[in-house]
TORLUM-861624 format. One record per residue (C-alpha): residue number from 1; residue in one letter; chain; z negated, y negated, x. Coordinates in nm, 2 decimals. Each point is the difference from the previous one (the first is absolute). Layout:
// TORLUM-861624
(NUM 'A' 'A' (Z Y X)) ...
This chain:
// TORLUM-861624
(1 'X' 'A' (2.53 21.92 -1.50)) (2 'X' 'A' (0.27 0.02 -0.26)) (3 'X' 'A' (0.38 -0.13 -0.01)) (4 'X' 'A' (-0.09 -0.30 -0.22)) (5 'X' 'A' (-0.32 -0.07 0.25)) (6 'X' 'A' (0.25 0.01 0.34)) (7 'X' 'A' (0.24 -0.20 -0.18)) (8 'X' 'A' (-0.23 -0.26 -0.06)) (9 'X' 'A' (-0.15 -0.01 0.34)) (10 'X' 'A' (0.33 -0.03 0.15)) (11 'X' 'A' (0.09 -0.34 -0.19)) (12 'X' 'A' (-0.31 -0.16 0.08)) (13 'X' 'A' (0.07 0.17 0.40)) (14 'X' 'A' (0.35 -0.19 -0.04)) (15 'X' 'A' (-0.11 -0.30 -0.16)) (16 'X' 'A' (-0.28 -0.08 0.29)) (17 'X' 'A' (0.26 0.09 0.23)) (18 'X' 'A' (0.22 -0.25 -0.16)) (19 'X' 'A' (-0.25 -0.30 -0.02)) (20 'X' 'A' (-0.08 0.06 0.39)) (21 'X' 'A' (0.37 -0.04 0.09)) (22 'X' 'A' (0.00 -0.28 -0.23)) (23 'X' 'A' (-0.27 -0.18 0.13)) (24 'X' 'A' (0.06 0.01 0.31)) (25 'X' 'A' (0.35 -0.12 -0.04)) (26 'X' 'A' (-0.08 -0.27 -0.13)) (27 'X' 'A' (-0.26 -0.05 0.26)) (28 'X' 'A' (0.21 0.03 0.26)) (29 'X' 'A' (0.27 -0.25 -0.24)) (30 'X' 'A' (-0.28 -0.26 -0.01)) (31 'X' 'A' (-0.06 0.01 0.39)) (32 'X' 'A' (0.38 -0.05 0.09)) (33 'X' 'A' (-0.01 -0.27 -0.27)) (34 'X' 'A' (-0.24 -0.23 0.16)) (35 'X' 'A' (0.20 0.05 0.31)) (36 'X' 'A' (0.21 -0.33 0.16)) (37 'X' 'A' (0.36 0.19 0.04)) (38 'X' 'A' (0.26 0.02 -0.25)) (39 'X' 'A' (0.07 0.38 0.07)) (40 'X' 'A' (-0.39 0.06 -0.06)) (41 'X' 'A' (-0.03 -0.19 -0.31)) (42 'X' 'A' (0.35 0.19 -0.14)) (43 'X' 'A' (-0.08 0.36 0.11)) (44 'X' 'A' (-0.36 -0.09 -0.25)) (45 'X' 'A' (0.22 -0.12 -0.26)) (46 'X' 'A' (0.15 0.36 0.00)) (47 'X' 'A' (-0.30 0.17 0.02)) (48 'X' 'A' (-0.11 -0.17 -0.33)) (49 'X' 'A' (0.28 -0.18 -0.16)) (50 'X' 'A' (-0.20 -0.12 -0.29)) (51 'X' 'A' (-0.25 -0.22 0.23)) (52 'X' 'A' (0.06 -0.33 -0.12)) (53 'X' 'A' (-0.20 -0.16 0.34)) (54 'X' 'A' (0.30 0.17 0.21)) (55 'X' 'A' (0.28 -0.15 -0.22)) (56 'X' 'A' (-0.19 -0.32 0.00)) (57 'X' 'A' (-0.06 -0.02 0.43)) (58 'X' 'A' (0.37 0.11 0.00)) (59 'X' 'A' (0.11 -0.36 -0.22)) (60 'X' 'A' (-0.29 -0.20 0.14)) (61 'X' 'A' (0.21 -0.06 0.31)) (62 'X' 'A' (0.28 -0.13 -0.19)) (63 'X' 'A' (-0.26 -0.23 -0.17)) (64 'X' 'A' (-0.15 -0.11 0.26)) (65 'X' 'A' (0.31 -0.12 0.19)) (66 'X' 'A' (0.10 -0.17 -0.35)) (67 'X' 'A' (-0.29 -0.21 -0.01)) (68 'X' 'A' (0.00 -0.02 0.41)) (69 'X' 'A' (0.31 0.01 0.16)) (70 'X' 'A' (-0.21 -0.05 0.35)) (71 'X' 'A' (-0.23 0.33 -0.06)) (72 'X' 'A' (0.20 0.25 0.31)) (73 'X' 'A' (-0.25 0.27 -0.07)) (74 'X' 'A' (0.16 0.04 -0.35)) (75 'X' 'A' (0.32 -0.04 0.14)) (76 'X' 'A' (-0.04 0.23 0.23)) (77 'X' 'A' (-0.08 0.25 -0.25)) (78 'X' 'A' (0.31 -0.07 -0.20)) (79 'X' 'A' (0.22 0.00 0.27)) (80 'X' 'A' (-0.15 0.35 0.03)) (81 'X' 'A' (0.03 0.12 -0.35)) (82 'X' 'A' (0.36 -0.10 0.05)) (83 'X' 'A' (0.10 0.22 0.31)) (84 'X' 'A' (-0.22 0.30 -0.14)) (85 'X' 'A' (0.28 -0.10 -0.33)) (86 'X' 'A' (0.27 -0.01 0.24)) (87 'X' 'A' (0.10 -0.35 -0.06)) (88 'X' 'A' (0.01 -0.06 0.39)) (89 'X' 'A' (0.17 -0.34 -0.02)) (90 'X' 'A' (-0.29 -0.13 -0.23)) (91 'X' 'A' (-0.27 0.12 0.20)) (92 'X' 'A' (0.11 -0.13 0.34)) (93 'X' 'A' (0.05 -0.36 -0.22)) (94 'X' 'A' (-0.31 0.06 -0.14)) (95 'X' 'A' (-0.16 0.14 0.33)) (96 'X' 'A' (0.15 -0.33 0.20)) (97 'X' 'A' (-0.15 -0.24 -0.25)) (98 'X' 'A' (-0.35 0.10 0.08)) (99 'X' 'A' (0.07 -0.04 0.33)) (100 'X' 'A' (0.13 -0.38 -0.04)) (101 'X' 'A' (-0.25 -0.09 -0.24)) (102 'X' 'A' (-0.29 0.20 0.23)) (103 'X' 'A' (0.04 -0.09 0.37)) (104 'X' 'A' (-0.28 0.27 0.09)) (105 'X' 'A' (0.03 0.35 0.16)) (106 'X' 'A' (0.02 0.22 -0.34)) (107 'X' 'A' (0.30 -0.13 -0.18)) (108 'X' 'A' (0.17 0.08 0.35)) (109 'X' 'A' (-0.12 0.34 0.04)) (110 'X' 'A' (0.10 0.12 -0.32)) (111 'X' 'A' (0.36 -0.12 0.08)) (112 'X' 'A' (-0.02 0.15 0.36)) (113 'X' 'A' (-0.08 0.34 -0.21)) (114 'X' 'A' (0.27 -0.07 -0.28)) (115 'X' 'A' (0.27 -0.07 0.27)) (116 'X' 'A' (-0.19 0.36 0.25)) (117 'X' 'A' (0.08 0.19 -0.35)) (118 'X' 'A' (0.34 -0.18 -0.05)) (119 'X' 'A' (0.09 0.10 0.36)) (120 'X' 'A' (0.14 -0.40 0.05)) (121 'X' 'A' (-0.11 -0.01 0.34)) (122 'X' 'A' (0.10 -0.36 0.04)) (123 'X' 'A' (-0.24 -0.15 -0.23)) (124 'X' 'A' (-0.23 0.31 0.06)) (125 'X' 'A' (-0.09 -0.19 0.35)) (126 'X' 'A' (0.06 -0.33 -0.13)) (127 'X' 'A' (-0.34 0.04 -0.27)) (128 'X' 'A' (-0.14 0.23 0.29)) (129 'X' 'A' (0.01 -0.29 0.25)) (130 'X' 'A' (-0.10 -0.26 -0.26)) (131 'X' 'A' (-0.30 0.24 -0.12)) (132 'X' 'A' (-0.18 0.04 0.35)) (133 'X' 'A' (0.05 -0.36 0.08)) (134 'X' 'A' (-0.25 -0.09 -0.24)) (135 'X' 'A' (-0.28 0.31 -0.04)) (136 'X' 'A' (-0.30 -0.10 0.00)) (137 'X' 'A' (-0.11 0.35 0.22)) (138 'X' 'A' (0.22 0.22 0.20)) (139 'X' 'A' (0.28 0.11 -0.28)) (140 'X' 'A' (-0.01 0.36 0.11)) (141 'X' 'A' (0.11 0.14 -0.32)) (142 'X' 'A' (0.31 -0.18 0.07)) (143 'X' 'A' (0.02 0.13 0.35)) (144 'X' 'A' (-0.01 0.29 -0.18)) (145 'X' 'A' (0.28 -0.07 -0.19)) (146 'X' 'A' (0.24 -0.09 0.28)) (147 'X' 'A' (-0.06 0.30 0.18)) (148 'X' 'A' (0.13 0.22 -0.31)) (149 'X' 'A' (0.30 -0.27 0.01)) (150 'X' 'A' (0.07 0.09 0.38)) (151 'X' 'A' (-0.18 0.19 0.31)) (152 'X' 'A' (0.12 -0.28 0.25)) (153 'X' 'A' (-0.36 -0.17 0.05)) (154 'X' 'A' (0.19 -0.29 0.26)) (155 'X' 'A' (0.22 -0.09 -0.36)) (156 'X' 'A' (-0.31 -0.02 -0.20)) (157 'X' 'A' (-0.15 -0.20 0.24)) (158 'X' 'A' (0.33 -0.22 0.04)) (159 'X' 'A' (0.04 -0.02 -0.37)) (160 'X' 'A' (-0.36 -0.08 -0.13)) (161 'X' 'A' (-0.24 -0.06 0.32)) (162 'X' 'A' (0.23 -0.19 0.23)) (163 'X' 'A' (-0.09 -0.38 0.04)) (164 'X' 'A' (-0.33 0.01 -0.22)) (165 'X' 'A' (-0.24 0.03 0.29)) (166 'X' 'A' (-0.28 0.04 -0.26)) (167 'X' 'A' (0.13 0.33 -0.15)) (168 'X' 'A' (0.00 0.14 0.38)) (169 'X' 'A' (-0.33 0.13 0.04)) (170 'X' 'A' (-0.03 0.20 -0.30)) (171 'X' 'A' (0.40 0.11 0.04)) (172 'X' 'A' (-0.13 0.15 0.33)) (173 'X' 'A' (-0.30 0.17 -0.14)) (174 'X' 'A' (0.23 0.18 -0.28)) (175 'X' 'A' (0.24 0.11 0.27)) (176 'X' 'A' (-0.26 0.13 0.23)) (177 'X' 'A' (-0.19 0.18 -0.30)) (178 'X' 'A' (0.32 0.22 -0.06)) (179 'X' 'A' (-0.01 0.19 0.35)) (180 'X' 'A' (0.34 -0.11 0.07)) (181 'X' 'A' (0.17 -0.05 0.34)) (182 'X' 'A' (0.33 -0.09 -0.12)) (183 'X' 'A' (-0.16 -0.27 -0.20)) (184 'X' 'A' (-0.22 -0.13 0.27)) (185 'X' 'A' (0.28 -0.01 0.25)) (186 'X' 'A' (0.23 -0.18 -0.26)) (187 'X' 'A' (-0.29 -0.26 -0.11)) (188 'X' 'A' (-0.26 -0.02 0.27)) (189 'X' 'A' (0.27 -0.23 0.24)) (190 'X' 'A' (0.12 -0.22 -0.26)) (191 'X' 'A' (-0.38 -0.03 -0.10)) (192 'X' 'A' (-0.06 -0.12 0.32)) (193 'X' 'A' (0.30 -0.30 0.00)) (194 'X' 'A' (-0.15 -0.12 -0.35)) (195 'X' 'A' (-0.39 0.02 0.11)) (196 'X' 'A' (-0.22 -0.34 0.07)) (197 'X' 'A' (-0.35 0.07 0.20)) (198 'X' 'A' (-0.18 0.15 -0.26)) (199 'X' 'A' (0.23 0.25 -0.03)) (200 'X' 'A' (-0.09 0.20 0.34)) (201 'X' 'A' (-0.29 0.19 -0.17)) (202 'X' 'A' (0.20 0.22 -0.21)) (203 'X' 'A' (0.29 0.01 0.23)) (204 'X' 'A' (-0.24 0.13 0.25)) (205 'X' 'A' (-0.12 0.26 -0.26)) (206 'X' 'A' (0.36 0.11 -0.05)) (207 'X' 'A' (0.07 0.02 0.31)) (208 'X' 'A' (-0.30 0.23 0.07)) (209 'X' 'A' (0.15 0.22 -0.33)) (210 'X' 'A' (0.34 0.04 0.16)) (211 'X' 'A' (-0.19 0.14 0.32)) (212 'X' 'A' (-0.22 0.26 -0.23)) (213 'X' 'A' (0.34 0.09 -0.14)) (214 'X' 'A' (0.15 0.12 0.37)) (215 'X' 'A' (0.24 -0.30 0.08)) (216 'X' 'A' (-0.15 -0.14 0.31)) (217 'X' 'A' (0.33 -0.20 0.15)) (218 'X' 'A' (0.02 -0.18 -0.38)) (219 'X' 'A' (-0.36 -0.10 0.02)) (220 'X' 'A' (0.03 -0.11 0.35)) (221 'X' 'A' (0.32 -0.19 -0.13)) (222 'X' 'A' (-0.22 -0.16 -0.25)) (223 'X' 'A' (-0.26 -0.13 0.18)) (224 'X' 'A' (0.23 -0.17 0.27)) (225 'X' 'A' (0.18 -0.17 -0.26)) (226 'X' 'A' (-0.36 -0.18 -0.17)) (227 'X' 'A' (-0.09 -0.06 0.38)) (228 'X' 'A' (0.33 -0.17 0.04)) (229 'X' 'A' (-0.04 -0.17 -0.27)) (230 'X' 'A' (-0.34 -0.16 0.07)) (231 'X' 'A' (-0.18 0.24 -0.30)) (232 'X' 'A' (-0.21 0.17 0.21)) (233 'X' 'A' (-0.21 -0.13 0.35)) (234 'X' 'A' (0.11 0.32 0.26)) (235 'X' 'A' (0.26 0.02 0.24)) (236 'X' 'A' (0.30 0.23 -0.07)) (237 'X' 'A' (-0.02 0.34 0.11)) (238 'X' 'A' (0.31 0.19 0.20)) (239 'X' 'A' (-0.11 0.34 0.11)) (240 'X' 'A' (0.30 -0.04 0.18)) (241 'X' 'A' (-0.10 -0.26 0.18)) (242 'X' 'A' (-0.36 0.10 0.07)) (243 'X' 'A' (-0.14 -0.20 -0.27)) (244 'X' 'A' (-0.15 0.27 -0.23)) (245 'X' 'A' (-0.40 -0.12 -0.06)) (246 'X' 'A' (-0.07 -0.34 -0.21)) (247 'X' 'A' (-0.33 -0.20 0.01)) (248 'X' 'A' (-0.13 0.23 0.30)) (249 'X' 'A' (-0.22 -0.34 0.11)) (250 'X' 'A' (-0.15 0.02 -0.33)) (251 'X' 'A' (0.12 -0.41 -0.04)) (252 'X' 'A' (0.05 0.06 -0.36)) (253 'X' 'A' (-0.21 0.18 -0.31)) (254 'X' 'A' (0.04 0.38 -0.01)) (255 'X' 'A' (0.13 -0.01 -0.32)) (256 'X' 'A' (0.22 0.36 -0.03)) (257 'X' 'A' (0.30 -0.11 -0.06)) (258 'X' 'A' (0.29 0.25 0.12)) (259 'X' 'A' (0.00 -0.06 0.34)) (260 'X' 'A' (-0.32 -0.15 0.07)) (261 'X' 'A' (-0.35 0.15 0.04)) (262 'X' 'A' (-0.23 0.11 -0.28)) (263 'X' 'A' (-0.37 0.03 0.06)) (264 'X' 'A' (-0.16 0.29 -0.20)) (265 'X' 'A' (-0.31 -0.04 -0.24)) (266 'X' 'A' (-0.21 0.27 0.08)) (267 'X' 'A' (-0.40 0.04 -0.12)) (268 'X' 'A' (-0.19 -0.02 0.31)) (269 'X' 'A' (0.23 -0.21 0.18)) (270 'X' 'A' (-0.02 -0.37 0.03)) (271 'X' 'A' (0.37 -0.14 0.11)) (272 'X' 'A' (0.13 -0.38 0.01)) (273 'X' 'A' (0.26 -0.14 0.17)) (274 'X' 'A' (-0.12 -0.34 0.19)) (275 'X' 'A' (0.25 -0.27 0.06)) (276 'X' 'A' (0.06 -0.04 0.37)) (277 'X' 'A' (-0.23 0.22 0.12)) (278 'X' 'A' (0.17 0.37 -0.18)) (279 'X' 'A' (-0.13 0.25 -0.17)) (280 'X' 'A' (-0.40 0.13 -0.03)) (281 'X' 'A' (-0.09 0.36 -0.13)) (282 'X' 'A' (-0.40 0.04 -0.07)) (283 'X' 'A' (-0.09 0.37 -0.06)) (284 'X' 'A' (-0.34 0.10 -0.20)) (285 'X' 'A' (-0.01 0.33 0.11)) (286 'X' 'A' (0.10 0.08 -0.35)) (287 'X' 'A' (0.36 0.02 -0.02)) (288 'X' 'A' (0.20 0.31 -0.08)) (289 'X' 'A' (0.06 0.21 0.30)) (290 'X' 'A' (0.33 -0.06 0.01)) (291 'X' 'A' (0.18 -0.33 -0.13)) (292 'X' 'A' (0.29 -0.19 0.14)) (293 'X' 'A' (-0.10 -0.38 0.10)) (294 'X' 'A' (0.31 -0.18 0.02)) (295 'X' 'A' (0.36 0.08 -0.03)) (296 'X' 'A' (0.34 -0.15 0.03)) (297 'X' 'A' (0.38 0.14 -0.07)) (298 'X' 'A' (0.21 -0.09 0.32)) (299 'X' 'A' (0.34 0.07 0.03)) (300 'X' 'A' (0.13 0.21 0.32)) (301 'X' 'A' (0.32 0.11 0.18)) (302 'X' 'A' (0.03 0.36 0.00)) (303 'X' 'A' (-0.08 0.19 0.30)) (304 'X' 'A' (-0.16 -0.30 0.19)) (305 'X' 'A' (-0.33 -0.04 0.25)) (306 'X' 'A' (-0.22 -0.23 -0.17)) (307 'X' 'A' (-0.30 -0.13 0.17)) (308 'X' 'A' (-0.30 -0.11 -0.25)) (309 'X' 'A' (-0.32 -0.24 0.13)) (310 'X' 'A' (-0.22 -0.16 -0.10)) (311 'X' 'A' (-0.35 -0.25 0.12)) (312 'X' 'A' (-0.29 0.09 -0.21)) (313 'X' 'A' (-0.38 0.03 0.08)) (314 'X' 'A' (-0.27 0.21 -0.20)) (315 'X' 'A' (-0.40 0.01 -0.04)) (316 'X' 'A' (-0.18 0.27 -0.05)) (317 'X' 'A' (0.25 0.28 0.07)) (318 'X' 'A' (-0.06 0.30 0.16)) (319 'X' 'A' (0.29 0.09 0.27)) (320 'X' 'A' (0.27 0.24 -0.14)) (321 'X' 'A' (-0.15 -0.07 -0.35)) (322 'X' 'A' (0.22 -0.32 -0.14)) (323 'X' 'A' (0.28 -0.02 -0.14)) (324 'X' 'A' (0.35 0.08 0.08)) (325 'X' 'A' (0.35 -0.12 -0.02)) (326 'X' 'A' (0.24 0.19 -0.13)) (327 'X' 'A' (0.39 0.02 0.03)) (328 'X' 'A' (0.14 0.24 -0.26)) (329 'X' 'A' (-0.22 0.28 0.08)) (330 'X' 'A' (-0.09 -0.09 0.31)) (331 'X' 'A' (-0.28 -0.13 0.14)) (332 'X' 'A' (-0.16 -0.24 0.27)) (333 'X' 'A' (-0.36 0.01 0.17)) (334 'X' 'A' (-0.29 -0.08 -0.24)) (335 'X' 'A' (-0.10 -0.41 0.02)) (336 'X' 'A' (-0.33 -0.03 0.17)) (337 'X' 'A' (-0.09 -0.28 0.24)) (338 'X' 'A' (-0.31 -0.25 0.02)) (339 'X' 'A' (0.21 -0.25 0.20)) (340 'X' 'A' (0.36 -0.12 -0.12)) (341 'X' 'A' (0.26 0.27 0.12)) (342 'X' 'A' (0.37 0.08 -0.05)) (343 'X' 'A' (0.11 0.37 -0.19)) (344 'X' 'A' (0.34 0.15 0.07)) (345 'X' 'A' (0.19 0.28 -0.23)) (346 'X' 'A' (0.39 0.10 0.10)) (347 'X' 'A' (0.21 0.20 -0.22)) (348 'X' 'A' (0.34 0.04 -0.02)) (349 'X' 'A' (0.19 -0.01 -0.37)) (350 'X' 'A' (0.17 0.31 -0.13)) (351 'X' 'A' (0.37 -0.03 0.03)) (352 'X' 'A' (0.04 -0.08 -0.40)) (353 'X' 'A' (-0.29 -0.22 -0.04)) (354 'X' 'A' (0.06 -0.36 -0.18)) (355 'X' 'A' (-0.34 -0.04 -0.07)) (356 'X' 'A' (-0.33 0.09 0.14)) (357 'X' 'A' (-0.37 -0.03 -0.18)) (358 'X' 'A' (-0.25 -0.15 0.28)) (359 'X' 'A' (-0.35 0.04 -0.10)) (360 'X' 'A' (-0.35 -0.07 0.14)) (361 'X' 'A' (-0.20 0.27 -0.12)) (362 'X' 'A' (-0.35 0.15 0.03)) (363 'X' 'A' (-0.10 0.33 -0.01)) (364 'X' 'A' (-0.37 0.14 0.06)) (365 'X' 'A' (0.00 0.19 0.34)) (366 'X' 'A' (-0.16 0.33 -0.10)) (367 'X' 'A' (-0.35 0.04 0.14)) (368 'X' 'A' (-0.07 -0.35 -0.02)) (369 'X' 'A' (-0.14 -0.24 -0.29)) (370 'X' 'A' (0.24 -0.24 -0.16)) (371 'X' 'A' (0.02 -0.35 0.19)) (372 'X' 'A' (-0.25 -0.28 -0.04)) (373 'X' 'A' (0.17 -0.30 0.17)) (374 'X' 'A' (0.24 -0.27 0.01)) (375 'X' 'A' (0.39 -0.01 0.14)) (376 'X' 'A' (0.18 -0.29 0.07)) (377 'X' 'A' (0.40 -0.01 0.03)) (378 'X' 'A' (0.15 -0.33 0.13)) (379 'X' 'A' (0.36 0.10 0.05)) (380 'X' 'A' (0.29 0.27 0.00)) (381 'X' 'A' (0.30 0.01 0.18)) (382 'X' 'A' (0.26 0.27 -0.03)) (383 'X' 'A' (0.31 0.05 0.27)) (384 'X' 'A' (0.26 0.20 0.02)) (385 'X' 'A' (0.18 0.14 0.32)) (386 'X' 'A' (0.30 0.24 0.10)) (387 'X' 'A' (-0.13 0.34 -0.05)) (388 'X' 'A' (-0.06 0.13 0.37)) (389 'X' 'A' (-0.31 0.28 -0.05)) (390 'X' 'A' (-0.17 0.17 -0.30)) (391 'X' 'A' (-0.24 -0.26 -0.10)) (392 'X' 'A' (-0.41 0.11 0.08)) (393 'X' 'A' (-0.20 0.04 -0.34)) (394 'X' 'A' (-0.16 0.24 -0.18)) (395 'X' 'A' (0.02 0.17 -0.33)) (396 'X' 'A' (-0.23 -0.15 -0.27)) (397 'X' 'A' (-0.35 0.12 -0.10)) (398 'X' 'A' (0.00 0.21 -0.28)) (399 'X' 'A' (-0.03 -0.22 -0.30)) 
């Protein structure tokens, strides 16, 4: 090819090249166009200053408000325009009369973030408050908000939660989400002075969050407090005391709240709990070989003798072939009796224990078939004594 014929074929190279850019400049001018922010619609206008559909969404506001003075969403967009101009006196008046001629949550998010970018903390939390009061759902882009404003999750909650019982539940739910202890400890206790009866369920669940997250004396704290305050059925637990095991007469639904027992859905096992009469296990013979049954969080005094019982009966169960309690690791004799008997386990707590995991658990005995039968639990009791004598027990099966 000669000069003249490179030449050429490098203008029509640069000229395709040039009509790509083009086009998809203006594509992407057209997308931020039909956009409902004020920054969107002027980064388009500088992507293709020529539009005339930018220019005319950037003056439609200001004729819509002149023919409606009551349309917020065009005042809202003004009052933007005006702080991206710099005029911050006009967009806060602008800003403040969508909010007084719209009574809704919008008009007072917008100032909440006009004040957040203003850094006017006063009226920041004033349009933060007034914003959650009224969202229709849980406002957790504002929640969002505050916590860039400040890290203190008890002054968010005093600022914009506090005496608005309805914004509680989902509150709680953002705090617990974020994996925070600080912010579970700050909230979670003035959660619990604000809550009405319908309000245990995610309490409970928070409670149960602040235990996953290693803080067993502030869950414990928790709990007490919605027993004390009539939020939750149990008695009040005090290790201290000797008062470490709730619902152990099964009185109440096993439900797995923190402190209270949770039964374990497992394929091939059958489990209810029956009011008044306990707890009933049915076994198919199909059930994994090794499965935990029921299980509860109790909270313990270091280096203490604790004595475990419990009443049960079983069907069907082959001596030394049932299940087992266990204490931490260890374990008691396997459940196994055609007439209703009374099963023992003693243990004594490590010296820095706070909380101990008690379990009912089955495991297959090896050499034998998996269990076809049925095992009734009526009631648990756990004590606690002065430590005199290593406690008996033995390690668990292997798992």
């Amino acid at each position: 090819m000669d000069a003249a014929g490179r030449l050429i074929r490098s203008v029509v190279v640069a000229g395709l090249c040039l009509a790509v850019y083009w086009s998809a400049r203006l594509a992407w001018a057209d997308w931020l166009g039909r956009q409902d922010s004020v920054e969107a619609v002027q980064r388009a206008s500088a992507l293709a200053p020529v539009d005339a559909f930018l220019r005319a969404r950037l003056s439609d506001w200001k004729g819509a408000v002149s023919r409606n003075p009551y349309d917020s969403e065009s005042l809202i967009h003004l009052g933007l325009e005006a702080e991206a101009r710099g005029d911050y006196p006009g967009a806060e008046k602008v800003l403040l009369r969508a909010a007084e001629v719209n009574r809704l949550y919008e008009p007072r998010w917008a100032l909440a973030n006009y004040y957040f970018r203003r850094q006017s903390w006063g009226p920041f939390w004033q349009w933060a408050a007034s914003a959650a009061a009224i969202s229709p759902v849980t406002p957790v882009p504002l929640y969002r908000l505050c916590r860039e404003a400040t890290p203190d999750a008890g002054l968010i909650f005093d600022r914009v939660v506090a005496g608005r019982q309805r914004l509680l539940e989902g509150f709680l739910y953002w705090i617990e989400s974020r994996n925070e202890l600080d912010g579970l400890r700050a909230v979670v206790p003035r959660s619990i002075e604000l809550a009405g009866p319908g309000d245990h369920k995610v309490l409970a669940a928070t409670t149960s969050r602040t235990l996953a997250l290693g803080a067993p004396a502030d869950a414990l704290r928790f709990w007490n407090r919605m027993i004390e305050r009539g939020l939750l059925p149990f008695g009040r637990l005090d290790p201290e005391a000797g008062a470490s095991l709730t619902n152990g007469d099964f009185r109440l639904p096993l439900k797995g709240e923190a402190f209270n027992w949770i039964l374990t859905e497992t394929p091939g096992v059958t489990s209810r709990w029956e009011e008044g009469r306990g707890v009933r296990f049915d076994f198919s013979g199909n059930q994994p070989e090794n499965l935990d049954l029921l299980a509860q969080n109790i909270p313990v005094t270091g280096g203490r003798q604790y004595v475990l019982r419990c009443r049960y009966r079983t069907s069907g169960i082959a001596s030394g072939a049932g299940p087992v309690w266990l204490a931490g690791e260890l374990a008691g004799h396997p459940l196994a009796t055609n007439d209703w008997d009374e099963s023992s386990l003693e243990f004594v707590t490590r010296p820095e224990s706070g909380l101990l995991r008690l379990r009912l658990s089955y495991g297959r005995v090896p050499g034998t078939t998996r269990i076809n039968g049925v095992l009734w639990l009526s009631n648990v009791r756990l004590n606690s004594r002065v430590r005199t004598e290593s406690a008996p027990g033995r390690p668990a099966r292997p798992r």
